[in-house]
C-alpha positions in Angstrom: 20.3 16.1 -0.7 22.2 15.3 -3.8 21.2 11.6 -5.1 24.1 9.2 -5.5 24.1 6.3 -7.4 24.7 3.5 -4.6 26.2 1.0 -7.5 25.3 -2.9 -6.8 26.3 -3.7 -3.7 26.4 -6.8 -4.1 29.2 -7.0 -6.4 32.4 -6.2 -3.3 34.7 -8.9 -3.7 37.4 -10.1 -1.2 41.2 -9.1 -1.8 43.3 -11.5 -3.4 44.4 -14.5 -1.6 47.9 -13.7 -1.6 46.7 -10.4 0.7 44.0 -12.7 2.6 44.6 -12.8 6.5 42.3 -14.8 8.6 39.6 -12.5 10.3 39.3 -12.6 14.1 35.8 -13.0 15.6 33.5 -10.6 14.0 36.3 -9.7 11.4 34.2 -10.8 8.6 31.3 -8.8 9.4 33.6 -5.6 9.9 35.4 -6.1 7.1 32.1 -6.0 4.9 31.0 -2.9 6.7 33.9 -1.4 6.2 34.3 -1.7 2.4 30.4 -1.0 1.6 31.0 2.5 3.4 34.3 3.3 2.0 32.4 2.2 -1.8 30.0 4.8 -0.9 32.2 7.5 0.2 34.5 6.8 -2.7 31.0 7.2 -4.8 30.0 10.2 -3.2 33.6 11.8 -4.0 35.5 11.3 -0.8 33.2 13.1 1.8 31.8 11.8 4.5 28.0 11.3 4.7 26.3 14.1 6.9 23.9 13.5 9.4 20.9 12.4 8.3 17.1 12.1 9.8 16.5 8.2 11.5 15.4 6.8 14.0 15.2 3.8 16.1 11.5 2.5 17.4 11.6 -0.4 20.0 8.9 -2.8 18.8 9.0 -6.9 19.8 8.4 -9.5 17.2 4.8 -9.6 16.5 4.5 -6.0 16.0 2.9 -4.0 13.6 4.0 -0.2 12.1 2.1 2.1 11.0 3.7 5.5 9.6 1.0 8.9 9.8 2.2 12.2 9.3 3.8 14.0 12.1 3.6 10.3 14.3 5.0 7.2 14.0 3.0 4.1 15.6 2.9 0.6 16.8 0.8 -2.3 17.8 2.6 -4.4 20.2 2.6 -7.2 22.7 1.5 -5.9 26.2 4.4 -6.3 28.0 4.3 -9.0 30.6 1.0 -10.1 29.9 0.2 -13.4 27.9 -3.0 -13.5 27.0 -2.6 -12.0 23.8 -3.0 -8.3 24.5 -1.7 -5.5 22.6 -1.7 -1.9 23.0 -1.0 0.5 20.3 2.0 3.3 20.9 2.5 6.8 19.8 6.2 8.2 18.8 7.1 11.6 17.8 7.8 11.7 13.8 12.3 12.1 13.9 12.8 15.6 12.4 16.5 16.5 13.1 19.8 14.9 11.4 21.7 13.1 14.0 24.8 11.3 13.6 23.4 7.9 15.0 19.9 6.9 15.0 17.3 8.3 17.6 15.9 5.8 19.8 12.0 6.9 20.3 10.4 7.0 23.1 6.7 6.5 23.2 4.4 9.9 23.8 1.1 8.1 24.9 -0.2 3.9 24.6 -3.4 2.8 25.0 -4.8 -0.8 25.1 -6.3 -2.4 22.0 -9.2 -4.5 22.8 -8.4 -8.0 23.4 -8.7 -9.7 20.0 -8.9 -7.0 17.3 -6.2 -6.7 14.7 -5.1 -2.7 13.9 -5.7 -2.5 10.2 -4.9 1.0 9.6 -4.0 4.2 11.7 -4.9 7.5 9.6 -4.6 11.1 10.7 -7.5 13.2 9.9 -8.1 17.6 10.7 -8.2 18.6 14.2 -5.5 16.4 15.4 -8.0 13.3 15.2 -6.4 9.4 14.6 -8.8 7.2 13.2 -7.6 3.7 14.3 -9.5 0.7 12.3 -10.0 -2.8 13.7 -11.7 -5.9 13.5 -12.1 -9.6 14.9 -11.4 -12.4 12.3 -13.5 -14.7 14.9 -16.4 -12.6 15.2 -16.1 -11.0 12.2 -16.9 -7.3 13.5 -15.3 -4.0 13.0 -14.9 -0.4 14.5 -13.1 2.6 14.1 -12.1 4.7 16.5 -11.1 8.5 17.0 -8.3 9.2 19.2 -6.7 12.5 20.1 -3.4 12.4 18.3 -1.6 14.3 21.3 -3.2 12.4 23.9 -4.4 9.0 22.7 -7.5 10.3 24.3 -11.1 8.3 22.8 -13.6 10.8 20.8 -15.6 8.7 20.0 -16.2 4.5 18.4 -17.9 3.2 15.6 -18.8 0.1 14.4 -17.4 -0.8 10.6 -14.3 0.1 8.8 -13.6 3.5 8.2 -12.9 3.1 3.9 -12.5 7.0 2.7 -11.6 9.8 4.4 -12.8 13.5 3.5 -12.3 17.4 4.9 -15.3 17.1 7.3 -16.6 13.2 6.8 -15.8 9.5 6.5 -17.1 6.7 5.3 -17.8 3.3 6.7 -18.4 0.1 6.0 -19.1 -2.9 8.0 -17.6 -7.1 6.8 -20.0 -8.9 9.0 -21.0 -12.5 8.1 -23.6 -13.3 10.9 -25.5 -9.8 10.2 -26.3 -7.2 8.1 -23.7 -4.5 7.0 -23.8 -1.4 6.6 -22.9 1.4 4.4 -22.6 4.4 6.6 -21.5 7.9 6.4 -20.3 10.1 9.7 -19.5 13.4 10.1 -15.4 13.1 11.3 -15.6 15.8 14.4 -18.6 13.7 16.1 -19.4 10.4 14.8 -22.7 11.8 13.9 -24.5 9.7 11.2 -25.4 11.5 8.1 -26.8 8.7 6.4 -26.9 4.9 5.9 -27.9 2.0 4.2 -28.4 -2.3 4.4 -25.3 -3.4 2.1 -25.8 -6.5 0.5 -22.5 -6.0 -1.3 -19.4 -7.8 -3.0 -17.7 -3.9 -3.7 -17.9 -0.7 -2.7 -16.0 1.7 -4.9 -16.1 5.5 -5.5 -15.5 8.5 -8.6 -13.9 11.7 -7.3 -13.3 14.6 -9.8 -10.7 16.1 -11.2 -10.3 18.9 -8.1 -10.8 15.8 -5.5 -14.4 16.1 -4.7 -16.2 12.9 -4.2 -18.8 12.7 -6.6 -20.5 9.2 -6.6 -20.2 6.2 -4.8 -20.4 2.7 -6.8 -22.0 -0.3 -5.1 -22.0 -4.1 -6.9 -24.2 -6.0 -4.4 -24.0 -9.9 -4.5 -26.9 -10.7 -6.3 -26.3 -9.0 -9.6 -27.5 -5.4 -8.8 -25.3 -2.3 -9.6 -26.1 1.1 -7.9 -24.5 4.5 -7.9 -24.6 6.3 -4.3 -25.2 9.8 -4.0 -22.4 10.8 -1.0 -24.4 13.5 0.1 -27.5 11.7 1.2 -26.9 8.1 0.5 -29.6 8.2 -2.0 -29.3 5.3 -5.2 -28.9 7.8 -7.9 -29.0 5.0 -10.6 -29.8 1.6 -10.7 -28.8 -1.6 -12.7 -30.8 -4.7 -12.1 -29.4 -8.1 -12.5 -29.0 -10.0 -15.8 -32.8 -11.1 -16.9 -31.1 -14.8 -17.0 -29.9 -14.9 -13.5 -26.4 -15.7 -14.5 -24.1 -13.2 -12.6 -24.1 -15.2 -8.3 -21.3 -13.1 -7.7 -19.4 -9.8 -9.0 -17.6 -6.5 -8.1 -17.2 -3.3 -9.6 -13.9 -0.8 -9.8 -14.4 2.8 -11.0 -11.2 4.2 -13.5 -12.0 7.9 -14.4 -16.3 7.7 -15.0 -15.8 4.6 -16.3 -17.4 1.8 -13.8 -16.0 -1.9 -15.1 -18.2 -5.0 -13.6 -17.1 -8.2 -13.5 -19.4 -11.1 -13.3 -18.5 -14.8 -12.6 -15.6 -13.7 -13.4 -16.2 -14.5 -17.4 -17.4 -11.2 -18.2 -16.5 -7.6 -18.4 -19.6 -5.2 -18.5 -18.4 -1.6 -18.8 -21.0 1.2 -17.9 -21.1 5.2 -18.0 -20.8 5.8 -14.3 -23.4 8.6 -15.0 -26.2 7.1 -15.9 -24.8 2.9 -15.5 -25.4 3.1 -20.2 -24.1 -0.4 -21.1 -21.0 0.7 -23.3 -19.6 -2.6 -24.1 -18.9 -6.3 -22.6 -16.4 -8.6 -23.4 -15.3 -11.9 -22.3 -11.8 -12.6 -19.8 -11.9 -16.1 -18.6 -10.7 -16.2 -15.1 -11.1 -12.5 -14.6 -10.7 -11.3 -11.0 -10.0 -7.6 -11.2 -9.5 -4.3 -13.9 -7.7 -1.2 -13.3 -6.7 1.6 -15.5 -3.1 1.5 -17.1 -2.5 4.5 -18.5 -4.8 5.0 -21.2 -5.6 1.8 -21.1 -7.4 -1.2 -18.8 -5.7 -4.3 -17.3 -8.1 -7.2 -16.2 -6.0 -9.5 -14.2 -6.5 -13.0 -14.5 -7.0 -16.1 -11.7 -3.3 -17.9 -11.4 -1.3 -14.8 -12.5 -1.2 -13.2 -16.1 -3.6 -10.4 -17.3 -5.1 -8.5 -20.7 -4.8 -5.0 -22.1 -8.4 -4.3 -22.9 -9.4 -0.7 -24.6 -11.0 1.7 -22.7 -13.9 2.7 -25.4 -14.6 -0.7 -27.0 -13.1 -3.4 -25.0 -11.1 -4.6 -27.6 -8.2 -6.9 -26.5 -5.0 -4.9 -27.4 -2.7 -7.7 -26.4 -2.4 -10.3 -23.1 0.5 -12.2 -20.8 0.5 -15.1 -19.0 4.6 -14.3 -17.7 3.3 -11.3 -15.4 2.1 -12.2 -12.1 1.0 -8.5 -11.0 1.0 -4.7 -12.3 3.2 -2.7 -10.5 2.7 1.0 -11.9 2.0 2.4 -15.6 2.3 5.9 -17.2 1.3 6.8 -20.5 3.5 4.6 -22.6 4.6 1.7 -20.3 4.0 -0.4 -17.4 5.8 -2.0 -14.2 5.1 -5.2 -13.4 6.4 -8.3 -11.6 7.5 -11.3 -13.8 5.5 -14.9 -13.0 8.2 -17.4 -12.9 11.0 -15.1 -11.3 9.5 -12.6 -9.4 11.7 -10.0 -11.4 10.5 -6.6 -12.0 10.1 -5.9 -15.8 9.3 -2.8 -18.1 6.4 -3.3 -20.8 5.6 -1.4 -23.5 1.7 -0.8 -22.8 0.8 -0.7 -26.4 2.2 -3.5 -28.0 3.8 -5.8 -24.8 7.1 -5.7 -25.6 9.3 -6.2 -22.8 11.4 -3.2 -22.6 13.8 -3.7 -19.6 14.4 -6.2 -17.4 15.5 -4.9 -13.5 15.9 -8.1 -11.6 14.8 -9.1 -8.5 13.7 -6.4 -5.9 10.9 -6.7 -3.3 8.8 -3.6 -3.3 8.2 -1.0 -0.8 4.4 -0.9 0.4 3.0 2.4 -0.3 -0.3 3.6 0.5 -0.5 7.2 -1.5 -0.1 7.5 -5.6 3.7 8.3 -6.9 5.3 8.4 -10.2 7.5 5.9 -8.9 7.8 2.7 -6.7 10.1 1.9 -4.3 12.2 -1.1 -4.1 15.2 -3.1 -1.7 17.5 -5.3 -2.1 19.5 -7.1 0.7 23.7 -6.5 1.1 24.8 -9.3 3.0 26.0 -8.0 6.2 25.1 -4.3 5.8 20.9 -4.2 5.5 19.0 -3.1 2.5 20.1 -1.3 -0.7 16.6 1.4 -1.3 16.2 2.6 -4.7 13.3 4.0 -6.9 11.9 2.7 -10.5 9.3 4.2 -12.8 7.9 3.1 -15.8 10.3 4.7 -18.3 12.4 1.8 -18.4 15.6 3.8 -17.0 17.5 1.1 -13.8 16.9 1.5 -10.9 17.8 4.9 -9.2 19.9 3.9 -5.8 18.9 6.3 -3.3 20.2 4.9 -0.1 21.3 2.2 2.0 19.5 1.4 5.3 21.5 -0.4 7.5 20.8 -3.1 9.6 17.5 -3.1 8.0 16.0 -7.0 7.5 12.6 -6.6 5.0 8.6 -5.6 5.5 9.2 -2.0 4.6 6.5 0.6 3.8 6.8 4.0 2.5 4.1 7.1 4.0 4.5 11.0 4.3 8.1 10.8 2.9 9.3 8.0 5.6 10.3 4.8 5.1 10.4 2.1 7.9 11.8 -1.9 7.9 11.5 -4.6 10.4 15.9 -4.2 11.7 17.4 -7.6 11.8 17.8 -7.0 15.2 14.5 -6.3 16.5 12.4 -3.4 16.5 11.9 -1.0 13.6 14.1 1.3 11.5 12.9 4.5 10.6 14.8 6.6 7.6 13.5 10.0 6.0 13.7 9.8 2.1 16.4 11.3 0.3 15.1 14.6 -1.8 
């Protein structure tokens, strides 16, 4: 599909008052309609708009969406029941253009038990659905391995199922009243290839270039660092805490085999994930979290705002209090969401600069790594404008308009779905 440059919606104006009649009930909706479609034919040179791939899902307030690969699900109220049931629904994946949206119809619903929240529905080989849950009262987690083409139970774990492999998954549990527990299962049987006690604040991991999990990074609460053999669950290094007893809290992130610790958050501790070799520490008051940008590392700050640290020494390159969150970085720039407005800016990664400014969007959750991001923005009376960004700096590339859709949109396998303003779920295939 060719990609058309939607213009701004948002700038239609009304005819002249001399040509102004006085719209009938509903007229003023209609006539909105009317002239966002004929802009976009008139943009698209005069031909009507071919059938394209969407679909309708029926889902009540209160629902949640969850977008796999060839299935599209929900968590919903049980109906006519009030005690606060929910049972989670199966949909085929809409693969064929149609003219008006398909309204799905559900291929299999079982019950969730009474009290979880669904976190996350994840397809996995074998036509397996691993379904993770937990209760914020009790504080206890499972995940669970349905047949994707029945909704049949394999088999149930306790903890949250955090990375997925070919053959294996690994698990974690967030209990407060008891021990958790690190735990690794085979994915066809639940079997238990190894675990361990997990006194931890983060659990983190290093894959290779080719995908392969190669270590597993664990900063436990009392100072400790270790690095996990996946394998066998064996501590392949350790780091004890600080002689002085200062670090009572800290987590660890892992950005190529570079492991990044932050303790108290007042220092950054940077170690060879090989062999945890101090390479350098620096102080970031307020620090809460560091990620790679680019060739570079971003500690984000408590309260918004964040620093540009380098990689080999920890040097401060430059910092910002004006940017509430990163968004997405390449090479030379980064994306990231303004403090006081909420605007999505462009930043030179090097020196700061603001490079481009791209107003206000909201952004498109996404749960798999893209060159770019996607963002909406609401036409009154017509649904949401979708478009894309990227770090470059270039506006925002229109892609498509969704009608009727209100907000909370996510992004997965090439989907994109949005609470409708009129209930249920709107479900949209991305443009090419």
């Amino acid at each position: 599909m060719t990609l058309i440059d939607l213009g701004e919606l948002t700038e239609l104006t009304d005819p002249p008052p001399a040509q102004r009649r006085r719209p009938g009930p509903g007229g003023r909706r209609v006539a909105v309609v009317v002239v966002a479609l004929i802009a976009l034919l008139t943009l698209a040179g005069g031909t009507p708009p071919a059938g394209r791939i969407h679909a309708i899902v029926p889902a009540a307030l209160g629902s949640d969406l969850f977008i796999a690969a060839d299935q599209v699900f929900t968590v919903s109220p049980t109906p006519g029941v009030t005690d606060g049931s929910q049972e989670l629904l199966a949909y085929p994946r809409p693969d064929r253009p149609t003219a008006a949206p398909q309204r799905l119809t559900p291929l299999w619903r079982v019950p969730v038990p009474l009290g979880n929240r669904v976190y996350r529905v994840q397809p996995v080989a074998d036509a397996g659905l691993l379904v993770a849950m937990a209760r914020q009262d009790t504080g206890s987690s499972q995940t669970v391995r349905l047949d994707a083409h029945t909704g049949a139970e394999n088999w149930r774990v306790p903890g949250i199922a955090i990375m997925e492999m070919a053959d294996r998954a690994l698990l974690r549990t967030f209990s407060d009243s008891e021990p958790n527990v690190l735990r690794m299962i085979e994915l066809a049987t639940a079997h238990e290839l190894w675990s361990m006690t997990l006194s931890a604040a983060s659990v983190d991991h290093w894959q290779r270039e080719d995908g392969t999990l190669d270590s597993i990074v664990v900063a436990t609460v009392d100072g400790e660092v270790q690095v996990i053999d996946p394998m066998t669950g064996a501590v392949r290094h350790r780091l004890p805490p600080p002689a002085d007893h200062s670090s009572s809290y800290q987590q660890a992130w892992v950005t190529g085999d570079l492991v990044t610790v932050v303790r108290n958050s007042r220092t950054i501790t940077a170690l060879d994930v090989d062999d945890l070799a101090q390479r350098w520490q620096a102080t970031v008051p307020t620090a809460t979290y560091v990620t790679g940008c680019g060739p570079l590392l971003c500690a984000g700050l408590a309260g918004g705002g964040f620093q540009v640290l380098d990689p080999a020494t920890g040097a401060l390159r430059w910092d910002s209090k004006e940017i509430l969150d990163i968004v997405l970085a390449d090479d030379r720039n980064v994306l990231a969401v303004a403090h006081t407005t909420n605007e999505i800016v462009t930043i030179a990664l090097g020196t700061g600069k603001r490079l481009a400014e791209h107003g206000s969007w909201s952004m498109v959750s996404r749960y798999e790594y893209a060159p770019q991001v996607l963002v909406v923005r609401a036409v009154a009376e017509v649904g949401l404008v979708l478009a894309r960004l990227d770090p470059t700096g270039a506006p925002a590339r229109r892609l498509d308009v969704l009608p009727g859709a209100g907000g909370d949109c996510q992004s997965r396998y090439d989907l994109v779905g949005c609470r409708l303003l009129d209930g249920g779920y709107g479900i949209w295939q991305l443009p090419d």
